[in-house]
C-alpha positions in Angstrom: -32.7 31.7 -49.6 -29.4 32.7 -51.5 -30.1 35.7 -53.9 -27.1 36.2 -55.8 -24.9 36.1 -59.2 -22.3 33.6 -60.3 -19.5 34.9 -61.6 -17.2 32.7 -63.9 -12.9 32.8 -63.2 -10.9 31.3 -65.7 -8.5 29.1 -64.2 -5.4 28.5 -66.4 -5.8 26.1 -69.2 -3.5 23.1 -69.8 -0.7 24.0 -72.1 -2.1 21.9 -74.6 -5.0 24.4 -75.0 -7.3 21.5 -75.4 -9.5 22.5 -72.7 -10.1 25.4 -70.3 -10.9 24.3 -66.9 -13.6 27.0 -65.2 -14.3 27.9 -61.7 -17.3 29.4 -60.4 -17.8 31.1 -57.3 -20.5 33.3 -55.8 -20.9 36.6 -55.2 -24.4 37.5 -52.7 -26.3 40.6 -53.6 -27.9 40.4 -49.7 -26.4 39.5 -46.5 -28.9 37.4 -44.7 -29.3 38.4 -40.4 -29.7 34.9 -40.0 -26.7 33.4 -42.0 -24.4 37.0 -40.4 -25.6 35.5 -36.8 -25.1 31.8 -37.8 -21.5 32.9 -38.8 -21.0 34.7 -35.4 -22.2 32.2 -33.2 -20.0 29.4 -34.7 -17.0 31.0 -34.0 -17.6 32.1 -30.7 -18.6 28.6 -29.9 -14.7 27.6 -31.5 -13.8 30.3 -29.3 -14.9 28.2 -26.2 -18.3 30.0 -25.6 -20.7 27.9 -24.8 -23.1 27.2 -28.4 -26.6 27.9 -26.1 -25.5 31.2 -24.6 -25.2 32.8 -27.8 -28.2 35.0 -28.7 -28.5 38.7 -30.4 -28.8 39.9 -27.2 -26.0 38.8 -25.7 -23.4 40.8 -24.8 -19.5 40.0 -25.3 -19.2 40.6 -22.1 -21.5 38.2 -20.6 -20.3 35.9 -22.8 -16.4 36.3 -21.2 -15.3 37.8 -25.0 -12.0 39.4 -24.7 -10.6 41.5 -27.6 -8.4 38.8 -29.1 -11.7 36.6 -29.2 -13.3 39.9 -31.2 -10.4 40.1 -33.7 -10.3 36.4 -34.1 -14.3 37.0 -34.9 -13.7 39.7 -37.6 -11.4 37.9 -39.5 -13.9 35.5 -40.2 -16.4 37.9 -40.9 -14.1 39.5 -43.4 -13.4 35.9 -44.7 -16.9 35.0 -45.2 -18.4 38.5 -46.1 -15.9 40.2 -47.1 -16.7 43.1 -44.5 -13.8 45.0 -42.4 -14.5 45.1 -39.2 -12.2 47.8 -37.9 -11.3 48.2 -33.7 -13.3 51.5 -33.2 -16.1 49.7 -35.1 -16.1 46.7 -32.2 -15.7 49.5 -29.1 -18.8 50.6 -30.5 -20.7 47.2 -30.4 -21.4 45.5 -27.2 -24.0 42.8 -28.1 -23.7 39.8 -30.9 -27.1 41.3 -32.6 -25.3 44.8 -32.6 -22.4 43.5 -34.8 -24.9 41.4 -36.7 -26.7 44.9 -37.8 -23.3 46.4 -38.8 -22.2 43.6 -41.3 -25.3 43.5 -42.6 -25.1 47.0 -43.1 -21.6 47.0 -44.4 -23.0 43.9 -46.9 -25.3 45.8 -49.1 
């Protein structure tokens, strides 16, 4: 379940000032584990990793992740989070639950 606030962005009005036009996006107060690893695994499986061998335990390793794969990985995690993943943060993480933890962390 999505906790969470919308905030409103105005979105330039028309020059006839008849209207304003109003877009809404949202902004998660939590960081779900289950929505971080959902994120994860989809990319990997873009990646070319196979969608069943992904599991928290898994590590990058196993799963034949190189470091491109990983930056590739925490550009979408900055994209849908909006949490940095930096390099010494992924030499620190060797499993798919392990960076699951850390954006989580980083989240809230």
């Amino acid at each position: 379940m999505w906790t969470g606030v919308l905030r409103e962005r105005s979105i330039a009005a028309p020059s006839d000032g008849l209207f304003t036009k109003r877009r809404y996006t949202m902004s998660a107060t939590t960081v779900s584990e289950d929505r971080v690893f959902e994120t994860i695994a989809d990319a990997l499986a873009e990646l070319g990793t196979e969608r069943d061998q992904i599991t928290r335990e898994a590590s990058f390793e196993s799963l034949d992740v190189d470091s491109l794969d990983l930056v590739e990985v925490g550009q979408v995690i900055q994209d849908q989070f909006d949490v940095e993943l930096k390099g010494d943060d992924m030499k620190n993480v060797g499993t798919v639950g392990e960076v699951v933890d850390l954006v989580v962390e980083r989240a809230s």
